[in-house]
C-alpha positions as CSV (number, residue, x, y, z in Angstrom):
1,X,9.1,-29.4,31.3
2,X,11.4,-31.5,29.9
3,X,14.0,-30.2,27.5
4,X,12.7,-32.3,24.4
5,X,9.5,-31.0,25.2
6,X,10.1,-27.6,25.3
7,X,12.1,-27.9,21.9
8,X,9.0,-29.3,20.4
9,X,6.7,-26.9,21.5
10,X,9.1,-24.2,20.4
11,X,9.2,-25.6,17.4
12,X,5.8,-26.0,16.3
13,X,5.1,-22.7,17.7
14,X,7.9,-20.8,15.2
15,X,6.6,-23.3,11.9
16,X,3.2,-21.6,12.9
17,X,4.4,-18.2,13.9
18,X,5.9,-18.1,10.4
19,X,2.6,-19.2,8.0
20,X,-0.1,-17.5,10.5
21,X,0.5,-13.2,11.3
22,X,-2.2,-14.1,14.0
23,X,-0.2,-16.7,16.0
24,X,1.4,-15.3,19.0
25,X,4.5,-16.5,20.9
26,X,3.1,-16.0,24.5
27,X,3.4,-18.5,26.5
28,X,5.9,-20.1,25.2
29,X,8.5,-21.9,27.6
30,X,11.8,-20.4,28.7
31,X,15.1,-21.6,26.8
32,X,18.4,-21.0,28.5
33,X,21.4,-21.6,27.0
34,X,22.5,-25.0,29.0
35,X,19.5,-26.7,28.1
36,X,20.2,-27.8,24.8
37,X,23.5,-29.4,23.3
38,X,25.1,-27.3,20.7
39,X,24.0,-29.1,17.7
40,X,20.1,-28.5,19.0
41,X,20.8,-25.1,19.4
42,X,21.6,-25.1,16.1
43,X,18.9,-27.1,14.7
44,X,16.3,-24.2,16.3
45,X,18.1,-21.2,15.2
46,X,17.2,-22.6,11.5
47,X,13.4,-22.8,12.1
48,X,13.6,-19.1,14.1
49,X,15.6,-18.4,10.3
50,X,12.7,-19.9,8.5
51,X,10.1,-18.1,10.6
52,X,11.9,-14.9,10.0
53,X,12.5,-15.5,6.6
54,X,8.5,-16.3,5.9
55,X,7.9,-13.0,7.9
56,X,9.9,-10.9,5.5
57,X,8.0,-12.7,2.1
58,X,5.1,-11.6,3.6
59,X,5.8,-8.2,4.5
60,X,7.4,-8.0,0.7
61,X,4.5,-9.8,-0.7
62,X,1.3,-7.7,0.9
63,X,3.7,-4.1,0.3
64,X,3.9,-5.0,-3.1
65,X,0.3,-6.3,-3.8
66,X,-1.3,-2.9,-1.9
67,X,1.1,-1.0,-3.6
68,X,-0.5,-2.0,-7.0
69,X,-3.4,-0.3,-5.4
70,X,-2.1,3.4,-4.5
71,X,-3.3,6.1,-6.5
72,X,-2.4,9.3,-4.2
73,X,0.6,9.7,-1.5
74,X,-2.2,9.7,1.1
75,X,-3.2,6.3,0.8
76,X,1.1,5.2,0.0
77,X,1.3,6.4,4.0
78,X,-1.3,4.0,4.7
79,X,0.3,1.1,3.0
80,X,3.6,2.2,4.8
81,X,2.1,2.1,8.4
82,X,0.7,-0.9,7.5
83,X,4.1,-2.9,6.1
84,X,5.4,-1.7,9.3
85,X,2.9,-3.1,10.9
86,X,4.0,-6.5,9.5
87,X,7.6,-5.9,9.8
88,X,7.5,-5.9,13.7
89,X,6.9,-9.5,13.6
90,X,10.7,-9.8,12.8
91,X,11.3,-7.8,16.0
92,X,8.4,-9.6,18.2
93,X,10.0,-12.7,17.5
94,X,13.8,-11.4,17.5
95,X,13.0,-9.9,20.6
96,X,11.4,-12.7,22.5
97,X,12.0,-12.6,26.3
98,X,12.0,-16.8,26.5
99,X,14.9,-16.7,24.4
100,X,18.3,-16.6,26.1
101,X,19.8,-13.1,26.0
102,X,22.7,-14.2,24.1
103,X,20.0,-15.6,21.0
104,X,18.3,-12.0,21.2
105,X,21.1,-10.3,21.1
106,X,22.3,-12.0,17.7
107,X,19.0,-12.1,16.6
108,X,18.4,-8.3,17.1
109,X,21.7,-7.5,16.0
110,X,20.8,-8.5,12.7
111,X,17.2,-7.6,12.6
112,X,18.9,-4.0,13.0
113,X,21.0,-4.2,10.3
114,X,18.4,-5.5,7.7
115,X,15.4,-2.9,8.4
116,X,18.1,-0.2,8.5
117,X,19.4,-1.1,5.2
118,X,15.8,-0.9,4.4
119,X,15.2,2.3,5.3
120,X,18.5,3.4,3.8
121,X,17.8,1.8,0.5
122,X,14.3,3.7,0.5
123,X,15.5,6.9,0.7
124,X,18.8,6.5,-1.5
125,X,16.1,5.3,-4.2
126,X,14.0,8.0,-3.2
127,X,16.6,10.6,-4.0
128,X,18.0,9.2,-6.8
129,X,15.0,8.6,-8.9
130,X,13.6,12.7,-8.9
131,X,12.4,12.1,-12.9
132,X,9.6,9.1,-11.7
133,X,7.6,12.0,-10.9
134,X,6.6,15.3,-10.5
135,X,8.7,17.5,-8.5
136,X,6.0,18.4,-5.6
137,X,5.1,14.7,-5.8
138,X,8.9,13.1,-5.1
139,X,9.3,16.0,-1.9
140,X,6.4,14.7,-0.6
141,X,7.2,11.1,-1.1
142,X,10.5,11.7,0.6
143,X,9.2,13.3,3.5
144,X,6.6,9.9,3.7
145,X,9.6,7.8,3.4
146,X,11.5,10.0,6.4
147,X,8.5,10.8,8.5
148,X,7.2,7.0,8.9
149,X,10.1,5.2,8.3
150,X,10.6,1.6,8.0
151,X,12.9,1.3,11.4
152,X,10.3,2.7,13.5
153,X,9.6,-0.7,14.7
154,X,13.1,-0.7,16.3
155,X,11.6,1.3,18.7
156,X,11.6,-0.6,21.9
157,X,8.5,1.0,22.8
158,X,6.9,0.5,19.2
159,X,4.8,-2.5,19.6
160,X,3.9,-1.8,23.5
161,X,2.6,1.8,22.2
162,X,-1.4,1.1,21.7
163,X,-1.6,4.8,20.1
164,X,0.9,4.0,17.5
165,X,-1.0,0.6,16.7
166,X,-4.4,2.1,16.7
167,X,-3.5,4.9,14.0
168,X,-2.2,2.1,12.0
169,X,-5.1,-0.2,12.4
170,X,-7.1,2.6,11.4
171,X,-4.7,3.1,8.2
172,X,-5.4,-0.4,7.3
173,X,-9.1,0.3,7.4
174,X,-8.6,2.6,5.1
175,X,-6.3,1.0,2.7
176,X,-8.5,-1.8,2.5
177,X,-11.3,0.6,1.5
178,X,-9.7,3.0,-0.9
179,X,-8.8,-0.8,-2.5
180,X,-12.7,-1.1,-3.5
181,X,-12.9,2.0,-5.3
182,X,-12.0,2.3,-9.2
183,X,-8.8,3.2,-9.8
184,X,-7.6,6.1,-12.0
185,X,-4.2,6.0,-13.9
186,X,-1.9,9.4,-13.5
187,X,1.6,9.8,-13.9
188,X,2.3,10.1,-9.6
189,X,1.0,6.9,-9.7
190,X,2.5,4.9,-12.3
191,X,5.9,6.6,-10.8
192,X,5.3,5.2,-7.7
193,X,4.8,1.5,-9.1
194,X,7.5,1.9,-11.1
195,X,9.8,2.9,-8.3
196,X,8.5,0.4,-5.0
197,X,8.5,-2.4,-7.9
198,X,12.0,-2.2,-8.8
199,X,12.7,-1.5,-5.1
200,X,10.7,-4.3,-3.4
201,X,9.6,-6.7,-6.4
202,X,13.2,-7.9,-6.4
203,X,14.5,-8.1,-2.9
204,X,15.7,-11.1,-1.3
């Protein structure tokens, strides 16, 4: 395949690996690092930056909206297996084994940093913000945040680990259920909006 070719279908695989959760990168041809000029190079590191950017609206956008939809720290796990869920589309793409190792490395490199912050940010809001709740309520959000945390999906074994992705799926099942029932107002949960909003509602 010829080198314009495999730009192009790189290309308009990333624009619809971005807009679509569904699309998959499989297949996609190998890229090595003398096959494109400099300036090209540089020209598909911005859409694999736009790809990854769109990936982290989403996974802001769906936390936040199911979020507004917790009313117990049962169904808050869900919603956190599921965001991580969505978050190792950063890593599937960061990842990719047609890039060259040097892109993957960068890539990953700073994938790291970002869900690590993440994570780090959670629990430092997690700690700091006791009075949002009831005493019993923030321990037990804490040891959510710390038990399923947000840089599991660094795992290289994460999204190869079927059990992992089955309990998830079956979270999301779950989630999407508990969201047909009537909600009840109570002081846990209106803590926990409050909190993830200020957290999440806001990020970049």
């Amino acid at each position: 395949m010829m080198s314009e070719d495999v730009y192009v279908s790189w290309v308009n695989r990333l624009s619809a690996f971005g807009n679509d959760p569904n699309t998959s990168l499989s297949g996609l041809p190998e890229i090595t690092v003398e096959m494109f000029p400099s300036s090209t190079f540089q020209r598909l590191m911005k859409h694999i930056e736009r790809a990854e950017n769109k990936i982290m609206e989403r996974w802001r956008s769906e936390l936040t909206r199911d979020l507004e939809h917790v009313t117990d720290l049962h169904e808050l796990s869900n919603v956190i297996l599921h965001s991580r869920k969505l978050l190792s589309r950063r890593i599937y793409l960061d990842s990719c084994p047609t890039l060259p190792q040097e892109v993957r490395s960068v890539l990953m490199k700073n994938a790291t940093e970002d869900i690590n912050n993440l994570q780090k940010q959670l629990e430092k809001e997690v700690t700091e913000n006791k009075n949002s709740w009831a005493v019993n309520s923030h321990d037990q959000l804490l040891e959510i945040v710390r038990t399923s945390p947000l840089n599991a999906v660094l795992n290289e074994n994460y999204q190869n680990n079927n059990e992992i992705m089955n309990v998830i799926d079956q979270a999301e099942q779950r989630a999407q259920q508990s969201n047909m029932r009537e909600k009840e107002a109570n002081k846990t949960n209106t803590g926990l909006k409050a909190f993830f909003g200020r957290l999440f509602g806001n990020s970049r």
